[in-house]
C-alpha positions as CSV (number, residue, x, y, z in Angstrom):
1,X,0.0,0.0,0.0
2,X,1.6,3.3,-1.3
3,X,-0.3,5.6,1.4
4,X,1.8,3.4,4.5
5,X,3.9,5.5,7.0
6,X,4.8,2.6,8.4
7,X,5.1,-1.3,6.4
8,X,6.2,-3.9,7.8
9,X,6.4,-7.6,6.3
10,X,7.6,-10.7,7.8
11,X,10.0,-8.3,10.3
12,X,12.2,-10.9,12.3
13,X,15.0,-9.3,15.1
14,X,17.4,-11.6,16.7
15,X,19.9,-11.3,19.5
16,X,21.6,-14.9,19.3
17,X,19.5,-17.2,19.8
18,X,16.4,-14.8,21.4
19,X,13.8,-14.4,19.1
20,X,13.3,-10.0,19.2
21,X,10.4,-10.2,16.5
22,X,9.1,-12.5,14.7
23,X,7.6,-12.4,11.3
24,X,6.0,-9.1,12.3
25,X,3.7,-7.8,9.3
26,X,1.8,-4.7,9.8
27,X,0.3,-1.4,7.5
28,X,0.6,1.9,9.2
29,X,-1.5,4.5,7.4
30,X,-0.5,7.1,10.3
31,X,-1.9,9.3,12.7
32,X,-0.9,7.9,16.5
33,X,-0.1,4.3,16.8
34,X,0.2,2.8,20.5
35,X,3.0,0.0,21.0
36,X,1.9,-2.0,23.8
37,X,3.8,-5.2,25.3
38,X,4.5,-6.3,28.4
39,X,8.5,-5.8,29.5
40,X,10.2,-7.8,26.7
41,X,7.9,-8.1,24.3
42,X,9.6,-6.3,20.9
43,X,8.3,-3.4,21.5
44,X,12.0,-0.6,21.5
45,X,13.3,-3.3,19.1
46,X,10.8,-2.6,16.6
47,X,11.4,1.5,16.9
48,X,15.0,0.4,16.9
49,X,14.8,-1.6,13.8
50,X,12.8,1.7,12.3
51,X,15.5,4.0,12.7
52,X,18.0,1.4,11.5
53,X,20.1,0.5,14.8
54,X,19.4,-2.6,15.1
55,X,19.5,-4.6,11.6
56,X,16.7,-7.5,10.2
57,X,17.6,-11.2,10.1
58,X,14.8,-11.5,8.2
59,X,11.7,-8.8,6.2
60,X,11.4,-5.6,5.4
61,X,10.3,-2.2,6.5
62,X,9.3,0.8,4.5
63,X,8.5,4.2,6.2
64,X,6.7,6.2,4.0
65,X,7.4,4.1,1.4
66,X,10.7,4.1,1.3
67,X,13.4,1.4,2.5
68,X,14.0,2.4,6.2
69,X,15.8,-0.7,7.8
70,X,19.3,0.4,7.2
71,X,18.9,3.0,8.6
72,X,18.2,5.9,5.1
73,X,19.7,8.7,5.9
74,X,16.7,10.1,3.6
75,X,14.1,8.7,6.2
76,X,16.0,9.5,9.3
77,X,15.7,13.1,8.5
78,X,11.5,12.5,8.5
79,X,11.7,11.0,12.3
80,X,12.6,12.3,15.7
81,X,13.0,9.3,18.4
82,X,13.4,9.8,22.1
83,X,14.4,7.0,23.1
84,X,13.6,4.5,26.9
85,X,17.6,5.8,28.3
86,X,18.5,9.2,29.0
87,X,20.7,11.1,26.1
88,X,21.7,14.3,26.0
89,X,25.3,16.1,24.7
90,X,27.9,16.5,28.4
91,X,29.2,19.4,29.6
92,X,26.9,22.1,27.7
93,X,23.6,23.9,28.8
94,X,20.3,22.6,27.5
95,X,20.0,25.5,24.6
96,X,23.9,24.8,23.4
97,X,23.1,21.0,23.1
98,X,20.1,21.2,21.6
99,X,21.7,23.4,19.2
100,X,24.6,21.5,18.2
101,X,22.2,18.8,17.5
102,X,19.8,20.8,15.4
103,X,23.1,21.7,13.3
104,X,24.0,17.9,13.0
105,X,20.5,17.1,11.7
106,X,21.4,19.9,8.9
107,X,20.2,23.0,10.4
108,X,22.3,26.0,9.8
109,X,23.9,27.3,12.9
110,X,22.0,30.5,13.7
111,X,18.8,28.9,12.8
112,X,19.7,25.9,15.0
113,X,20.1,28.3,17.8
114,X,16.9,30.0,17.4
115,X,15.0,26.4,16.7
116,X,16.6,25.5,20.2
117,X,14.9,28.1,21.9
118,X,11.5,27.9,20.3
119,X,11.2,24.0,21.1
120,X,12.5,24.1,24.6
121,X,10.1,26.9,24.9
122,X,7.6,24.6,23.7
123,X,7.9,22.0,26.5
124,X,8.4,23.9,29.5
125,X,12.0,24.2,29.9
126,X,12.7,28.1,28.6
127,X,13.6,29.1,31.8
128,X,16.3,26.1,32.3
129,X,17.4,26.8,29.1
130,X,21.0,27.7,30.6
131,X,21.6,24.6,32.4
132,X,23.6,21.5,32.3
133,X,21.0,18.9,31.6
134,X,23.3,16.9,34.4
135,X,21.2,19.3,36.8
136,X,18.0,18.4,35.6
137,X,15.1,16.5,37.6
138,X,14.0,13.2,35.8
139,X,11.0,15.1,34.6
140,X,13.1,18.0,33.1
141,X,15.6,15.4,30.9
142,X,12.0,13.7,30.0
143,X,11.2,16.9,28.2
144,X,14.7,17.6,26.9
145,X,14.7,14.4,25.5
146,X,11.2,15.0,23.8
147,X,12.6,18.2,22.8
148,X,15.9,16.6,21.2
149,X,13.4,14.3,19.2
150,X,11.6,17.5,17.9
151,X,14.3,19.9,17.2
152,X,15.0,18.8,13.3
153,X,11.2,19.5,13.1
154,X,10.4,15.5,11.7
155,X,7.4,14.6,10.2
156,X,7.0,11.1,12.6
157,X,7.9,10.8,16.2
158,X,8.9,7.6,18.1
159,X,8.2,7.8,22.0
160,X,9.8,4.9,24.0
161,X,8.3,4.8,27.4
162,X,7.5,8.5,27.6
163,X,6.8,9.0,31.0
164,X,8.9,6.7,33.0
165,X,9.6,7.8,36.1
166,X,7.4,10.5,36.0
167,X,4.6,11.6,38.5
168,X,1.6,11.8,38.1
169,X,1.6,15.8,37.1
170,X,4.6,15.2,35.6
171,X,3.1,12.5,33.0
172,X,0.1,14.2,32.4
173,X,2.0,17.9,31.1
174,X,4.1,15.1,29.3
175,X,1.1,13.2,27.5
176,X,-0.3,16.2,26.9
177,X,3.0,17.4,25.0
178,X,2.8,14.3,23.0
179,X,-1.1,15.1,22.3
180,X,-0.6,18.7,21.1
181,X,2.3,17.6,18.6
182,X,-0.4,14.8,17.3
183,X,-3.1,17.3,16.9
184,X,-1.7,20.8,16.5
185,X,1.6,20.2,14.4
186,X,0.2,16.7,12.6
187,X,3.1,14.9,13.4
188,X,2.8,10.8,13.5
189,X,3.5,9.9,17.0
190,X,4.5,6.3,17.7
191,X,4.3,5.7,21.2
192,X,5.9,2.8,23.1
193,X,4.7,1.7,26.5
194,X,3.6,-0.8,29.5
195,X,1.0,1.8,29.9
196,X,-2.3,1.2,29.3
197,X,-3.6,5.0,30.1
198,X,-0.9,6.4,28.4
199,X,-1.8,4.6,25.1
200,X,-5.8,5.6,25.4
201,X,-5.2,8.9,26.1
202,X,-2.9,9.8,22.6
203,X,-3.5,6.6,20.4
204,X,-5.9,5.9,18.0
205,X,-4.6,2.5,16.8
206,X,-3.2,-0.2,18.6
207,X,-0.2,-2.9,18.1
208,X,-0.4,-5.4,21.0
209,X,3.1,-7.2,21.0
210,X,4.2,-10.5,23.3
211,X,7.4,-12.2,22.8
212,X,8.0,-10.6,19.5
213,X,4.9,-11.7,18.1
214,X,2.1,-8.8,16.7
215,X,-1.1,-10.4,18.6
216,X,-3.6,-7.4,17.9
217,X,-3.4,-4.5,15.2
218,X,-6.7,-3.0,16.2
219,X,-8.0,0.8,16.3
220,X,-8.3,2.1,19.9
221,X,-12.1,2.8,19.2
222,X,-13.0,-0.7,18.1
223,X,-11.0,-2.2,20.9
224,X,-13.4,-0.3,23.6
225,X,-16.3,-0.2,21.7
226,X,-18.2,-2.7,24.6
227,X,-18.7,0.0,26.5
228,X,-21.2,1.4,23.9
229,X,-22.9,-2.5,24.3
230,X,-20.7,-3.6,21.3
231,X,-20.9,-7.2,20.0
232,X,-17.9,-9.1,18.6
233,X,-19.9,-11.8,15.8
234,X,-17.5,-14.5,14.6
235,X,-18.9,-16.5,11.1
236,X,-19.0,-20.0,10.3
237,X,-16.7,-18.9,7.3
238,X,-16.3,-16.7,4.4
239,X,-16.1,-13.3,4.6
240,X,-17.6,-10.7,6.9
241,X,-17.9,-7.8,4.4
242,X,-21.3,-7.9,3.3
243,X,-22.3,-8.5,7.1
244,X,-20.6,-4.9,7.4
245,X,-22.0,-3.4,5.0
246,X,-25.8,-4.5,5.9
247,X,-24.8,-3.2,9.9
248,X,-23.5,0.4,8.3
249,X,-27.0,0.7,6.6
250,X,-28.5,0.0,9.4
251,X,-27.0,2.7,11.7
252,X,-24.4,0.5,13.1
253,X,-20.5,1.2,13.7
254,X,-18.9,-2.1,12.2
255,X,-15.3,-3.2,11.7
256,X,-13.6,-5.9,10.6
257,X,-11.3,-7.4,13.4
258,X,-10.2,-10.2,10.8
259,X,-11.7,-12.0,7.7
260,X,-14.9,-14.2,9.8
261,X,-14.9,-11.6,13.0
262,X,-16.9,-8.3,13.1
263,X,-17.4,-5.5,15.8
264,X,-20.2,-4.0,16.0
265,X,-21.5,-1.6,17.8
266,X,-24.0,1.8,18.2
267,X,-23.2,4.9,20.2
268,X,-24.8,5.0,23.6
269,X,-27.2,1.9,22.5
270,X,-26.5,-1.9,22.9
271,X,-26.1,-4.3,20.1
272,X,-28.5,-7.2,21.0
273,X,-28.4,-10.3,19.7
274,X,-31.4,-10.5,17.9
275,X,-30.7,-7.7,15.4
276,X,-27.2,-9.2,14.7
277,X,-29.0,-12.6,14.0
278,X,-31.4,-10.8,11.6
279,X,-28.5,-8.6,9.6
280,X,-26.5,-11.7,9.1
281,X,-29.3,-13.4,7.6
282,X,-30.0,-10.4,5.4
283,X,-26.1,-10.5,4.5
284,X,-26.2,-14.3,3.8
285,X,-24.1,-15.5,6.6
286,X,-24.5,-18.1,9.1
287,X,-23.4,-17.0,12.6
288,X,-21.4,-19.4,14.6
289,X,-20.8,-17.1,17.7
290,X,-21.6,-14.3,19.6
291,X,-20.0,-12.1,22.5
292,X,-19.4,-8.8,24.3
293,X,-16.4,-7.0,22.9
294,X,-13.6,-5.9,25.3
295,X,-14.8,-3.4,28.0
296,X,-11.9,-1.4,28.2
297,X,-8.0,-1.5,26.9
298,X,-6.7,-3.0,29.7
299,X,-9.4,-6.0,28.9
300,X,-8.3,-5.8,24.9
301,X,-4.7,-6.2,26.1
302,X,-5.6,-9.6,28.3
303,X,-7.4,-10.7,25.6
304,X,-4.7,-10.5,23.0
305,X,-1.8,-12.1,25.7
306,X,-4.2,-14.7,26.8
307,X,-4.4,-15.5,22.8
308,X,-1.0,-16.2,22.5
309,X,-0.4,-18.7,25.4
């Protein structure tokens, strides 16, 4: 698909004998993607593998369709990563680092300068703009790193574990960075994370990962739509499409969650049972199950680690 920010296909990461990813295939069309995973599960592998520092045993990835996994220089100038560790340049203040990195992203030196003030300004750290980073509080570096990741003004951004070790007013000014750069600048924001709330407060779409394999590549909204009395209808087989596009006509937000499985729901109004019966019938599809869709994310999440076992 030509319109992909992010394609993956067949993406397989090793360290030795560990499997990192495996066969990972995935389509990106962009917007803000939530990496979820318990610790270990592929997730700051798979950003790694993006930006090229970590190389594919086997697959392919493309970023907007363009060869990314070794690491284009072309591509790299499109995406701003802050990455799990702390990073910053020793020994200078927060505006002289953050300008010496705008000028090695390509940035002219006097418009690096003024780009270090504007984006420091932007997260919250104008008035420590002096300063060692060494100095700074965990939450400080959290936004200097954000601010590293943004100073070459990129097009997509990789978060890996945002807000760690943040408090609680601390990661909401920080998730509410991230939302702001989604929505005001229309930047691509790929964010990395253990944490549920973190995930459903910026991410539309959702990659569930555990032990390197992709277990759900869903959009946030379909994943919670049983609080709305959604119904999640498997078939005895063939596809669900014409099931769809009877439950659209009749008022009903329907996706596909995979070739025999639909979601369906209506807002503020439950689905019952009866009326899925009745559409499938009118679709010419035999119905071999029916049950309430996840409640919340965290619920989606058990679901798709529970799948894999």
């Amino acid at each position: 698909m030509t319109d992909a920010v992010l394609q993956l296909e067949r993406l397989t990461v090793r360290y030795g004998s560990t499997v990192a990813l495996d066969q990972v295939s995935a389509h990106w069309a962009g917007g803000s993607l939530g990496l979820l995973g318990p610790n270990g599960a592929g997730k700051s592998t798979l950003l790694r593998a993006v930006l090229g520092l970590v190389h594919a045993d086997e697959g392919s990835i493309q970023v907007l369709g363009k060869d990314a996994g070794s690491g284009n220089v072309d591509i790299l100038r499109h995406i701003g990563y802050m990455p799990e560790r702390d990073c910053w340049v020793e020994g200078l203040s927060a505006v002289a680092g953050l300008a010496h990195l705008g000028e090695v992203s390509g940035i002219p030196p006097k418009s690096a300068l003024v780009r270090a003030h504007d984006v420091l300004h932007f997260v919250g750290l104008a008035e420590e703009r002096y300063r060692e980073v060494s100095t700074f509080s965990v939450g400080m570096r959290q936004r200097y790193k954000l601010a590293i990741a943004l100073v070459h003004d990129p097009d997509i951004l990789l978060l890996d574990e945002p807000t760690n070790g943040l408090d609680p007013s601390g990661r909401t000014s920080m998730l509410e960075l991230v939302d702001r750069i989604r929505k005001d600048h229309g930047i691509h924001v790929i964010l990395a994370s253990h944490l549920l709330p973190d995930v459903e407060q910026v991410c539309d779409r959702v990659w569930v990962l555990n032990h390197g394999i992709l277990c759900r590549d869903d959009s946030l909204s379909n994943l919670t739509a049983a609080a709305r009395g959604a119904k999640r209808v498997q078939f005895q087989e063939g596809d669900c499409a014409p099931f769809l596009e009877k439950a659209r006509q009749a008022g009903l937000t329907a996706e596909e969650e995979s070739g025999s499985v639909a979601v369906v729901s209506r807002e503020e109004a439950t689905v019952e049972p009866a009326e899925v019966f009745s559409l499938a019938k009118a679709a010419g599809l035999e119905v071999s199950g029916i049950r309430p869709a996840a409640r919340s994310l965290e619920d989606a999440f058990l679901e798709a680690l529970e799948a894999e076992k």
